[in-house]
N, CA, C and O atoms as a GROMACS GRO file, in nm:
protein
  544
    1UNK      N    1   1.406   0.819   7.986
    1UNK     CA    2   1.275   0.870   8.014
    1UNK      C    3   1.192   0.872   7.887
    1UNK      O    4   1.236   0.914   7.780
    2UNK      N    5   1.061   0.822   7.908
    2UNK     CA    6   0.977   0.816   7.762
    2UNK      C    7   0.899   0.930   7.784
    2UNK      O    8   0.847   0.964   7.890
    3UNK      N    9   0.894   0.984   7.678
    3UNK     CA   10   0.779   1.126   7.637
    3UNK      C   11   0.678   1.073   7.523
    3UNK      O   12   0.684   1.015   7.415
    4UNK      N   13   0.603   1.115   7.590
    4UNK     CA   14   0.414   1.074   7.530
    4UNK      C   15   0.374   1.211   7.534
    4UNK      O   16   0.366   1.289   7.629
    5UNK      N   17   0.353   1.224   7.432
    5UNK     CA   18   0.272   1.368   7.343
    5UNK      C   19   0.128   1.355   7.294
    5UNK      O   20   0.075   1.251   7.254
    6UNK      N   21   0.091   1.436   7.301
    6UNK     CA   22  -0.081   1.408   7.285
    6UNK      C   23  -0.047   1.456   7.080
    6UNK      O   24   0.046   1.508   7.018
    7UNK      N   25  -0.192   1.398   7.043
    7UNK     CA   26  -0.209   1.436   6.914
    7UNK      C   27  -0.162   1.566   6.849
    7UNK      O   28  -0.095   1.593   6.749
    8UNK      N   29  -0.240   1.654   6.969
    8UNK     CA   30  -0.285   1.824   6.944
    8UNK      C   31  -0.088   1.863   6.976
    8UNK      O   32  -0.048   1.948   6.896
    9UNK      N   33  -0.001   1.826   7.053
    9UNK     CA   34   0.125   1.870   7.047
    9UNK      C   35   0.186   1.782   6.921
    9UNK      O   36   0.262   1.848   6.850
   10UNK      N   37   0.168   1.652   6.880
   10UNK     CA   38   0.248   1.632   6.749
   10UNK      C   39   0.246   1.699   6.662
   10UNK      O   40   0.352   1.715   6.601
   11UNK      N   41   0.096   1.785   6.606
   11UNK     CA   42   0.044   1.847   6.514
   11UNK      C   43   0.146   1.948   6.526
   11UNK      O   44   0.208   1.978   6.424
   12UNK      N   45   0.187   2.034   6.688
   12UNK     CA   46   0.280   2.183   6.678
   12UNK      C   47   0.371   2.161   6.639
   12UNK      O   48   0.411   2.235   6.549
   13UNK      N   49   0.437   2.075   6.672
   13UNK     CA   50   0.572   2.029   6.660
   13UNK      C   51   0.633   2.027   6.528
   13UNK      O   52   0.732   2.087   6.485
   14UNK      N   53   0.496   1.889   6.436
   14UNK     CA   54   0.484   1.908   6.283
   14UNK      C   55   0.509   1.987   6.186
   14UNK      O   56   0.588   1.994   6.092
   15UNK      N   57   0.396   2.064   6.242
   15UNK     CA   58   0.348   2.241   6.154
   15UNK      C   59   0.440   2.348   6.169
   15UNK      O   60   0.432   2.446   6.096
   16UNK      N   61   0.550   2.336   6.278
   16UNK     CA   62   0.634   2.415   6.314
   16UNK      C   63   0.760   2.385   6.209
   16UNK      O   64   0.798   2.460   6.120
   17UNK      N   65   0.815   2.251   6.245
   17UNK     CA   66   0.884   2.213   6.198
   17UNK      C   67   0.910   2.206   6.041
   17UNK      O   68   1.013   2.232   5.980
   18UNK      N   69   0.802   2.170   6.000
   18UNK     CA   70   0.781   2.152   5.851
   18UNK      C   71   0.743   2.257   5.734
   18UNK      O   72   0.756   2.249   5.612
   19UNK      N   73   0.691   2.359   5.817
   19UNK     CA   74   0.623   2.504   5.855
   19UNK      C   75   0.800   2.577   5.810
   19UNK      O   76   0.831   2.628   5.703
   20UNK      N   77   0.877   2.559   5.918
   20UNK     CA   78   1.024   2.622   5.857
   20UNK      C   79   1.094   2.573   5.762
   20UNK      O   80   1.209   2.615   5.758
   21UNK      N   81   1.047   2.456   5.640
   21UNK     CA   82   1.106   2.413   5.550
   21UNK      C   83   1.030   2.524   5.440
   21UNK      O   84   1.078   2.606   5.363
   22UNK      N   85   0.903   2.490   5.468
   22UNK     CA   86   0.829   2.555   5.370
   22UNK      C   87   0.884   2.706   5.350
   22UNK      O   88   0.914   2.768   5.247
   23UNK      N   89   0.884   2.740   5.480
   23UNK     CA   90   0.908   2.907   5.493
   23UNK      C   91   1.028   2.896   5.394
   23UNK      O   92   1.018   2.938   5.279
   24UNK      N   93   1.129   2.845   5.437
   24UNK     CA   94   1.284   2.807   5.318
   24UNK      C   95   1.279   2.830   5.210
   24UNK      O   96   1.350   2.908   5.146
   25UNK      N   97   1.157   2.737   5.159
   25UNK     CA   98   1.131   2.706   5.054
   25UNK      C   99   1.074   2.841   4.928
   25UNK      O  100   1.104   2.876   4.814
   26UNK      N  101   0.970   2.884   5.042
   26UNK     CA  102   0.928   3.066   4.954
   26UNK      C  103   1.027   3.138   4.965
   26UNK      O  104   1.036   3.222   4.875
   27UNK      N  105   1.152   3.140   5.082
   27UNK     CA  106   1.234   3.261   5.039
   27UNK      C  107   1.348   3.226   4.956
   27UNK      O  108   1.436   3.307   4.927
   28UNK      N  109   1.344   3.062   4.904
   28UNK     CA  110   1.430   3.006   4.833
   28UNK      C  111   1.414   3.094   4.656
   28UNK      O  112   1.496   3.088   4.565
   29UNK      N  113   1.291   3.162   4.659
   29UNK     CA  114   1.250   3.204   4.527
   29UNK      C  115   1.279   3.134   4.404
   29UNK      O  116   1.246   3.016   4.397
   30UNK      N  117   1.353   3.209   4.275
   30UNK     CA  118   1.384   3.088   4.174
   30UNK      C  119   1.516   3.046   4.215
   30UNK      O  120   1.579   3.054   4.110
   31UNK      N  121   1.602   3.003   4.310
   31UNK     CA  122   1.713   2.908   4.378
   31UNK      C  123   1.641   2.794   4.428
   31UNK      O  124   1.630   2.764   4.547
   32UNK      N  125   1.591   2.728   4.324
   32UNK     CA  126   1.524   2.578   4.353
   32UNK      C  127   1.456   2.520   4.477
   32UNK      O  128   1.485   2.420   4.543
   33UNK      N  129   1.350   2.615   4.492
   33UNK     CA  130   1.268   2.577   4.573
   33UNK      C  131   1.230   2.418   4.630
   33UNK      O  132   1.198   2.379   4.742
   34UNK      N  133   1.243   2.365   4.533
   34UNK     CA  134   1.156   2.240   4.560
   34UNK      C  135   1.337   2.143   4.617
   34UNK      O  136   1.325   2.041   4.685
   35UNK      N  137   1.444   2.178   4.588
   35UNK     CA  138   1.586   2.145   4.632
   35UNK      C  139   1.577   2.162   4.786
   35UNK      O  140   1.626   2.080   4.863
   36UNK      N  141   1.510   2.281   4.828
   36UNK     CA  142   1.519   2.292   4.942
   36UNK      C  143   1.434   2.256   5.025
   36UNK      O  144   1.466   2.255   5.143
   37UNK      N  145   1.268   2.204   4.976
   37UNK     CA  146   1.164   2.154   5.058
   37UNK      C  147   1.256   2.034   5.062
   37UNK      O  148   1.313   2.014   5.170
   38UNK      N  149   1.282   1.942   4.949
   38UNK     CA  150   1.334   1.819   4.997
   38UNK      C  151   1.425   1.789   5.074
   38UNK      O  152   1.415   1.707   5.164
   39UNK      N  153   1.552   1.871   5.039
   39UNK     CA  154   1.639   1.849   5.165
   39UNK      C  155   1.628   1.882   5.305
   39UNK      O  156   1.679   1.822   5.399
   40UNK      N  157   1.548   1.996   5.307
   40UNK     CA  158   1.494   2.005   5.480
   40UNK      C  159   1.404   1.888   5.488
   40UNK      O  160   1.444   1.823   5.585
   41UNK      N  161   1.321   1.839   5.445
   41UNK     CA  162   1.223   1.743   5.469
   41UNK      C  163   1.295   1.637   5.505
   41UNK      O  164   1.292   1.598   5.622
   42UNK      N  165   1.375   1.572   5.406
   42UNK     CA  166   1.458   1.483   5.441
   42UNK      C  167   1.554   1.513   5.594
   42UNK      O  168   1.570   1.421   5.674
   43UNK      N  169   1.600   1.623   5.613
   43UNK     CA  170   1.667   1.634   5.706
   43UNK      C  171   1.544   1.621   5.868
   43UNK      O  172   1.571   1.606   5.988
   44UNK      N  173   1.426   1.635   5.803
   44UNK     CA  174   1.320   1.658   5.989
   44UNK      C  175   1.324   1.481   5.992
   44UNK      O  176   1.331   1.420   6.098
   45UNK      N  177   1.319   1.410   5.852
   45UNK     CA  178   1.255   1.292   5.875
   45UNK      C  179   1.393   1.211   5.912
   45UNK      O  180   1.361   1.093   5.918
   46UNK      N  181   1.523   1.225   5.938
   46UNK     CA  182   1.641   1.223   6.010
   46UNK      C  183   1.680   1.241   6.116
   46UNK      O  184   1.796   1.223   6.153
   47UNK      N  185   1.546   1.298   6.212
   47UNK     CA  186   1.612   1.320   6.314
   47UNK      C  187   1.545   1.221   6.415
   47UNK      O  188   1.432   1.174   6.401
   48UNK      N  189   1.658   1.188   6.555
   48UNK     CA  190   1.598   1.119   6.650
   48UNK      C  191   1.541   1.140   6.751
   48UNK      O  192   1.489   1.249   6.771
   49UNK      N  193   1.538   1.028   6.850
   49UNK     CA  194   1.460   1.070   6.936
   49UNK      C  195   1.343   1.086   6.972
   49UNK      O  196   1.286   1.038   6.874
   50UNK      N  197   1.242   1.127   7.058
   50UNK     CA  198   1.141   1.163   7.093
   50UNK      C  199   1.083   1.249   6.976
   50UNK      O  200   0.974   1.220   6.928
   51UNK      N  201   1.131   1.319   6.947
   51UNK     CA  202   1.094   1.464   6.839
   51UNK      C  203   1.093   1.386   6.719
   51UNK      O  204   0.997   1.411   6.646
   52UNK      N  205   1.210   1.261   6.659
   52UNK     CA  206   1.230   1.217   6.578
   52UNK      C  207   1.091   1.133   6.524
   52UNK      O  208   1.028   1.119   6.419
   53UNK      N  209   1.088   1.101   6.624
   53UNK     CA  210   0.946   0.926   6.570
   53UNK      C  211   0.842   1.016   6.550
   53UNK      O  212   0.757   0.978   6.469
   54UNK      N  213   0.813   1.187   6.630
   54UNK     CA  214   0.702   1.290   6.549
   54UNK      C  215   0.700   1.310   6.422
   54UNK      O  216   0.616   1.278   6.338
   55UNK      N  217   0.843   1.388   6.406
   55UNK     CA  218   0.857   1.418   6.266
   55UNK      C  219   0.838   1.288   6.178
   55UNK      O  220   0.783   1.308   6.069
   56UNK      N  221   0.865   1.189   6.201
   56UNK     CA  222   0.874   1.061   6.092
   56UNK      C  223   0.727   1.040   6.066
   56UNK      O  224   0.695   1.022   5.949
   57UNK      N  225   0.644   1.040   6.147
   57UNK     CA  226   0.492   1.015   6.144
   57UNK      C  227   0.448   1.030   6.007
   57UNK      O  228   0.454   1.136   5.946
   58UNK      N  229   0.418   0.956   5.974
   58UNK     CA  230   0.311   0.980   5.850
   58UNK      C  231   0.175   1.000   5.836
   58UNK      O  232   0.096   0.908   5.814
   59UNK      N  233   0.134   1.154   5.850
   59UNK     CA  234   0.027   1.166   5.938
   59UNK      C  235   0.039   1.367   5.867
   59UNK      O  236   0.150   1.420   5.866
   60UNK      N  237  -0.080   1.442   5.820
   60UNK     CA  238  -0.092   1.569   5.776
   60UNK      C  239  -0.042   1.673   5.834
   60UNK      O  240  -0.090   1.679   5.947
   61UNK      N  241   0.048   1.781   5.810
   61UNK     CA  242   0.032   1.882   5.896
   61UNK      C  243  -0.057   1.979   5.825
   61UNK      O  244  -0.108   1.954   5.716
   62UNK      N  245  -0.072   2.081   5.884
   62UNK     CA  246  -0.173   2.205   5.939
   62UNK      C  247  -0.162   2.266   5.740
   62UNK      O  248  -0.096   2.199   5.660
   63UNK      N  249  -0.237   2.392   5.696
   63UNK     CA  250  -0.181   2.460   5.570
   63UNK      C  251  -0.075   2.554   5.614
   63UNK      O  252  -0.067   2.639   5.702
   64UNK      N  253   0.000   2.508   5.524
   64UNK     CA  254   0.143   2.578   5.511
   64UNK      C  255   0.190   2.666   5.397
   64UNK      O  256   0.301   2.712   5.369
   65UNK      N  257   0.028   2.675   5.320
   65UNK     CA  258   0.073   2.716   5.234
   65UNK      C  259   0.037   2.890   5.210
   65UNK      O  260  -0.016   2.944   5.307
   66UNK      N  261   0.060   2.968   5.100
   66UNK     CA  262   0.063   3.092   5.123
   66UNK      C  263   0.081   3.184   4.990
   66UNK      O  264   0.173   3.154   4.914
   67UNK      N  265   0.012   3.274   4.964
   67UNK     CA  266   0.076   3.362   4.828
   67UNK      C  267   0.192   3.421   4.882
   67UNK      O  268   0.217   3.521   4.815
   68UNK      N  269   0.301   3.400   5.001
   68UNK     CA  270   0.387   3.511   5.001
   68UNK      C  271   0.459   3.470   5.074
   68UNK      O  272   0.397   3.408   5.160
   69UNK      N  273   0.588   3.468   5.095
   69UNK     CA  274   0.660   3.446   5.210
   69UNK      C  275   0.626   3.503   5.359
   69UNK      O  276   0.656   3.453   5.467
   70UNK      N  277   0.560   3.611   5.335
   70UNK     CA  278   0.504   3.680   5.444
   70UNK      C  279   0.377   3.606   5.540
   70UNK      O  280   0.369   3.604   5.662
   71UNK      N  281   0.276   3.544   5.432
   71UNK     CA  282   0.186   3.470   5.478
   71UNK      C  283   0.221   3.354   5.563
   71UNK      O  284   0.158   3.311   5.660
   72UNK      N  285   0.338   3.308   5.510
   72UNK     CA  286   0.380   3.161   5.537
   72UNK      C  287   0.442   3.256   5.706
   72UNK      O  288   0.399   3.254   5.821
   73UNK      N  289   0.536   3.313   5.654
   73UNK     CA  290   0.576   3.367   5.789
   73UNK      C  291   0.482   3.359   5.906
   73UNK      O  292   0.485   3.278   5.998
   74UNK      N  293   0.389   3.469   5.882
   74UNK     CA  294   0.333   3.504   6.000
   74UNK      C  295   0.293   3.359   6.045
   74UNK      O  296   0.324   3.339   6.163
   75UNK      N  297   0.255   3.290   6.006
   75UNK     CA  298   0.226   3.125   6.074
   75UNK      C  299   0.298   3.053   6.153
   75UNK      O  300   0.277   3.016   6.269
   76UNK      N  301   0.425   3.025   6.048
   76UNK     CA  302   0.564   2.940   6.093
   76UNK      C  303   0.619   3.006   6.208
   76UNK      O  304   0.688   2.929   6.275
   77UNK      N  305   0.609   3.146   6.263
   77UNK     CA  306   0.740   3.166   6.298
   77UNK      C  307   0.644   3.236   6.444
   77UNK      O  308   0.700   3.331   6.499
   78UNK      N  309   0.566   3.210   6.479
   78UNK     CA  310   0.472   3.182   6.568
   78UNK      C  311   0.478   3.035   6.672
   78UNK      O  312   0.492   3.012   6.792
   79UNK      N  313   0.448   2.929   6.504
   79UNK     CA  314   0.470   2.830   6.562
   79UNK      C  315   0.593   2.792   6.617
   79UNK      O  316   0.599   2.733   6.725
   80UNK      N  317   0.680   2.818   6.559
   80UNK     CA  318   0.797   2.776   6.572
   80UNK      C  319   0.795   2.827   6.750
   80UNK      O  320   0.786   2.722   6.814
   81UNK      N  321   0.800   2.917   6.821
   81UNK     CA  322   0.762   2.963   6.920
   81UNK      C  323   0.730   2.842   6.983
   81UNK      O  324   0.799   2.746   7.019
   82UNK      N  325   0.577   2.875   6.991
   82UNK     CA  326   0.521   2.812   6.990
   82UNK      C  327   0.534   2.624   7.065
   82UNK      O  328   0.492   2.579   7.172
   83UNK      N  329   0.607   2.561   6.955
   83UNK     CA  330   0.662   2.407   7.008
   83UNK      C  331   0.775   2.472   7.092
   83UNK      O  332   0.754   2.445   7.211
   84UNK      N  333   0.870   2.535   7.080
   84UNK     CA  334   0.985   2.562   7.184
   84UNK      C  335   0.902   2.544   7.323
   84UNK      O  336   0.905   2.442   7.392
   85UNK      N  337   0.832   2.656   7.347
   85UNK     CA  338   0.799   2.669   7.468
   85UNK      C  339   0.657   2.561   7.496
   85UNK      O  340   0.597   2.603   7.595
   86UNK      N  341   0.597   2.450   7.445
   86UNK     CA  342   0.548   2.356   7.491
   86UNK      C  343   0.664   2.219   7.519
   86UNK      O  344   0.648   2.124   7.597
   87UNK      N  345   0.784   2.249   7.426
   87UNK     CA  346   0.894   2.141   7.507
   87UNK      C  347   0.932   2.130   7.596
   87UNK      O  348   0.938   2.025   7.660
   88UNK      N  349   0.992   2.305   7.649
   88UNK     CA  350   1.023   2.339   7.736
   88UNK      C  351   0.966   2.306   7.879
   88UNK      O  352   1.020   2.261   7.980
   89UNK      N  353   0.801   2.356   7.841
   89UNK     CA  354   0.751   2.311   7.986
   89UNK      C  355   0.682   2.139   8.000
   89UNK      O  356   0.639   2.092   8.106
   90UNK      N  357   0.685   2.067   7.866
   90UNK     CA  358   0.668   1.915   7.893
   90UNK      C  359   0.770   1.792   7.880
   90UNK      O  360   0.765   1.673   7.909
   91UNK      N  361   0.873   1.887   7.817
   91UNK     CA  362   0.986   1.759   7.771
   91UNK      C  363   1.127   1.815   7.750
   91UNK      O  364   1.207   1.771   7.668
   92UNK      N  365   1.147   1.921   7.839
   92UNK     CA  366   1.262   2.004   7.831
   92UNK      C  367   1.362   1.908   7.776
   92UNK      O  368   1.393   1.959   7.669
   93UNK      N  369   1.417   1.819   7.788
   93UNK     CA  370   1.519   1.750   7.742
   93UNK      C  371   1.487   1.738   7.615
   93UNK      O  372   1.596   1.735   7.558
   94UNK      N  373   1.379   1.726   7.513
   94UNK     CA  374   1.387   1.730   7.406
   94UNK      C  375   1.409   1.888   7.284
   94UNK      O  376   1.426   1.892   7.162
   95UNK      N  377   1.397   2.011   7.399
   95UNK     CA  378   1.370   2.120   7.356
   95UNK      C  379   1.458   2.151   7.249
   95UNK      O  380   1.426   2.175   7.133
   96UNK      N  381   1.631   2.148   7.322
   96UNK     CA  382   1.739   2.148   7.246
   96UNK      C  383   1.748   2.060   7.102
   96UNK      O  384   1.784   2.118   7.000
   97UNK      N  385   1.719   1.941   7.101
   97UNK     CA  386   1.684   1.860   7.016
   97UNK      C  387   1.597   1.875   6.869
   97UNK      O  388   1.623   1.852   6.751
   98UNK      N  389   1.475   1.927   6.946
   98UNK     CA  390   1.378   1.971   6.834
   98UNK      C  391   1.467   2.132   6.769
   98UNK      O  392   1.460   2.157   6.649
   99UNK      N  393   1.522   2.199   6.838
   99UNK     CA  394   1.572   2.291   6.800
   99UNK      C  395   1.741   2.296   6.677
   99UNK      O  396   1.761   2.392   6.603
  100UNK      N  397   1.813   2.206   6.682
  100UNK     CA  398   1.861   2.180   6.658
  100UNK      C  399   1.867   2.106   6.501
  100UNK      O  400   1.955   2.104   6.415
  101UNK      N  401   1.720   2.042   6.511
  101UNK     CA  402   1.670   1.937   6.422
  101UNK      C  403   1.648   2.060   6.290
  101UNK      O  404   1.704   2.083   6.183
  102UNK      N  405   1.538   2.119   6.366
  102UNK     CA  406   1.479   2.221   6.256
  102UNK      C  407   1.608   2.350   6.217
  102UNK      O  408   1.589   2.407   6.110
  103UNK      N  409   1.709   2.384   6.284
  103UNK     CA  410   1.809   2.460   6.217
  103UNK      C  411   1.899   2.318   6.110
  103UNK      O  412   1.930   2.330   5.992
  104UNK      N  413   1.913   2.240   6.167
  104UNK     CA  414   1.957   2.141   6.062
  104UNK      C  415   1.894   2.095   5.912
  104UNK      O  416   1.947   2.066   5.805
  105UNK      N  417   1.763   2.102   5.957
  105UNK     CA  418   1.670   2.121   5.812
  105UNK      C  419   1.689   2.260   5.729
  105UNK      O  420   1.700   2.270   5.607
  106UNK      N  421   1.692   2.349   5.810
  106UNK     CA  422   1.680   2.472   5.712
  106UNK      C  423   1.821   2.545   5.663
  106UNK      O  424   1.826   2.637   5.581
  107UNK      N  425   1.943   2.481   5.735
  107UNK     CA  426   2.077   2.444   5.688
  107UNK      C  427   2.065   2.377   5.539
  107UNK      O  428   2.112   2.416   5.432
  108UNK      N  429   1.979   2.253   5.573
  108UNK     CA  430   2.014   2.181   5.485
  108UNK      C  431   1.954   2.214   5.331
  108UNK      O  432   1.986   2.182   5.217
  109UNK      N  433   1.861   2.289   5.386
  109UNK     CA  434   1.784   2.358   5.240
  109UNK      C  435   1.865   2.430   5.254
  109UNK      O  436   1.975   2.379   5.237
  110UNK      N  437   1.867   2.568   5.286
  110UNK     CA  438   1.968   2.640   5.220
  110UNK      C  439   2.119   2.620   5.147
  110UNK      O  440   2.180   2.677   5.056
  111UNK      N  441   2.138   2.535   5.213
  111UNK     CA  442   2.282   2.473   5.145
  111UNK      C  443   2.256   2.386   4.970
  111UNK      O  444   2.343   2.310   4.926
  112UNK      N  445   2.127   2.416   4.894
  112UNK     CA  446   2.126   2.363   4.780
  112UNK      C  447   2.182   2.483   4.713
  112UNK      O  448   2.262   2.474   4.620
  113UNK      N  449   2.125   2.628   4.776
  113UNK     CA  450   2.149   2.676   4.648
  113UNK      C  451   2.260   2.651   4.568
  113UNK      O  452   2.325   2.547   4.567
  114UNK      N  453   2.282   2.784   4.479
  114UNK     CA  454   2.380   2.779   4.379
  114UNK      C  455   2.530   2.762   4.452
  114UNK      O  456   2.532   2.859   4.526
  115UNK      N  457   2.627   2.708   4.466
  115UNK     CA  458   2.752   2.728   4.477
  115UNK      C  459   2.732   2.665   4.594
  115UNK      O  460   2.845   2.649   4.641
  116UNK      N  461   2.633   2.609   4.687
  116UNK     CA  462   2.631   2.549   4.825
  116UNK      C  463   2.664   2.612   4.963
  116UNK      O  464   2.706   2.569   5.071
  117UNK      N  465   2.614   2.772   4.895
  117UNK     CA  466   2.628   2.857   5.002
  117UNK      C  467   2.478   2.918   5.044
  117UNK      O  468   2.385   2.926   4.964
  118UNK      N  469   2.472   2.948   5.151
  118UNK     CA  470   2.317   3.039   5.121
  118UNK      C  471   2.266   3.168   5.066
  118UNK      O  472   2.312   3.255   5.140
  119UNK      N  473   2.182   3.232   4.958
  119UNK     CA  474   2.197   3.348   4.897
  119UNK      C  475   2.125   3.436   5.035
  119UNK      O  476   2.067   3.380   5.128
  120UNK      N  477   2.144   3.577   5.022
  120UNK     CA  478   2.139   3.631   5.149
  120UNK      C  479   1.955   3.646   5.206
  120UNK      O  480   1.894   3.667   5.310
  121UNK      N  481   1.922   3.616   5.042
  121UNK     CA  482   1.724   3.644   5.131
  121UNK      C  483   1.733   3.487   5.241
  121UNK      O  484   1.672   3.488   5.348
  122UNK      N  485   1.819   3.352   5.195
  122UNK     CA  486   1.839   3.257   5.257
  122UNK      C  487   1.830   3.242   5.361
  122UNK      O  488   1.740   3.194   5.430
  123UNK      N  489   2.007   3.321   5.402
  123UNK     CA  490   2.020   3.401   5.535
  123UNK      C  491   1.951   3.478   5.648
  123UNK      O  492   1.951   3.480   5.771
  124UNK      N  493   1.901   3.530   5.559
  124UNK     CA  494   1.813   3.661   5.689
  124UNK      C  495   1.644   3.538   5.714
  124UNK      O  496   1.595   3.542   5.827
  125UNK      N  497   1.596   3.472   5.642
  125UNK     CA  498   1.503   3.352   5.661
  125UNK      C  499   1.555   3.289   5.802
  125UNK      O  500   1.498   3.279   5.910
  126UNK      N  501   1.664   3.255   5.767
  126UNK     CA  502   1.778   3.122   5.898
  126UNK      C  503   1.753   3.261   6.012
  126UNK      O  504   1.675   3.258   6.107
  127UNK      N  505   1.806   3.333   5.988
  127UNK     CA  506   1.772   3.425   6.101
  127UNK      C  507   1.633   3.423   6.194
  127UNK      O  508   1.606   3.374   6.304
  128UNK      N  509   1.567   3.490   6.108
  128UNK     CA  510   1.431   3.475   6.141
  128UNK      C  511   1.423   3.360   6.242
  128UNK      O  512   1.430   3.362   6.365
  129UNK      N  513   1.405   3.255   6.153
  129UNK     CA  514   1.392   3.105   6.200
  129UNK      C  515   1.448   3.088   6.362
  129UNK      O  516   1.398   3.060   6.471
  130UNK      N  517   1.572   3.121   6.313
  130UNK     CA  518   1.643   3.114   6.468
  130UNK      C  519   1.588   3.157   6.576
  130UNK      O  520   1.549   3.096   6.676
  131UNK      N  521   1.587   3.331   6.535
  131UNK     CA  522   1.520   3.368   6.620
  131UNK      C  523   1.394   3.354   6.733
  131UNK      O  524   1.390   3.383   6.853
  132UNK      N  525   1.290   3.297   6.639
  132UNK     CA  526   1.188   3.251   6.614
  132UNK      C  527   1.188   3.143   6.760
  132UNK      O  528   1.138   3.157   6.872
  133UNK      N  529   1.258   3.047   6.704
  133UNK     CA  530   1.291   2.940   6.802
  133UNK      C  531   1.366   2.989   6.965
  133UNK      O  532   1.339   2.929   7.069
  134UNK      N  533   1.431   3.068   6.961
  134UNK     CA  534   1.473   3.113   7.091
  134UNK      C  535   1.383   3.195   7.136
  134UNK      O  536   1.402   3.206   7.257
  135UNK      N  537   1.304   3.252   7.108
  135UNK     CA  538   1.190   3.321   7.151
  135UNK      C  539   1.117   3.289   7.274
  135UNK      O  540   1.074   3.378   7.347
  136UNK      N  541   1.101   3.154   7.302
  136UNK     CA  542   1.024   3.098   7.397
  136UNK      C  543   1.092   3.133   7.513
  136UNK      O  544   1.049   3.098   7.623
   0.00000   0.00000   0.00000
């Protein structure tokens, strides 16, 4: 089955997705922030599928940016919402997928820190995140 997404849903999907690297990335603090934008980044632009050829797009998302982890929060973790429950009701088969993708990105950042474990502000972020995503 092919799924055709309008502009205005690539953008959620995007901003969501990329949106929870970033988030990573501020609660990554000084545990190499920029270790962990890349490896989540790399990990959205890895994934397949329907959700996959979005994320790969080379094409702007939304501002992601923020003085605070908090700022970034209140955005990301909305969105993150947000795309769940527009998968759900247009492309349910991809829901799991996109969900999966973006805990795999923010796995994959967290897994730079030091020792290749996650430090615990890491943790309770992945939480969030999770949460975030089952929400819908």
């Amino acid at each position: 089955m092919s799924v055709t997404f309008s502009d205005q849903d690539k953008v959620t999907l995007r901003n969501a997705a990329y949106g929870a690297v970033t988030l990573m990335a501020a609660a990554a603090g000084a545990d190499s922030p920029h270790k962990v934008a890349t490896q989540g980044s790399i990990a959205l632009t890895s994934a397949t599928g329907p959700v996959g050829h979005v994320l790969a797009e080379k094409s702007s998302v939304g501002d992601l940016g923020g003085r605070s982890a908090a700022e970034i929060a209140d955005r990301v973790l909305p969105a993150l919402t947000q795309a769940m429950d527009l998968l759900r009701k247009q492309a349910p088969e991809e829901a799991g997928n996109f969900r999966d993708t973006v805990l795999v990105a923010v796995e994959a950042g967290a897994r730079t820190a030091k020792g290749g474990t996650a430090n615990p502000t890491l943790a309770a972020m992945t939480r969030k995140i999770t949460d975030a995503l089952d929400a819908a």
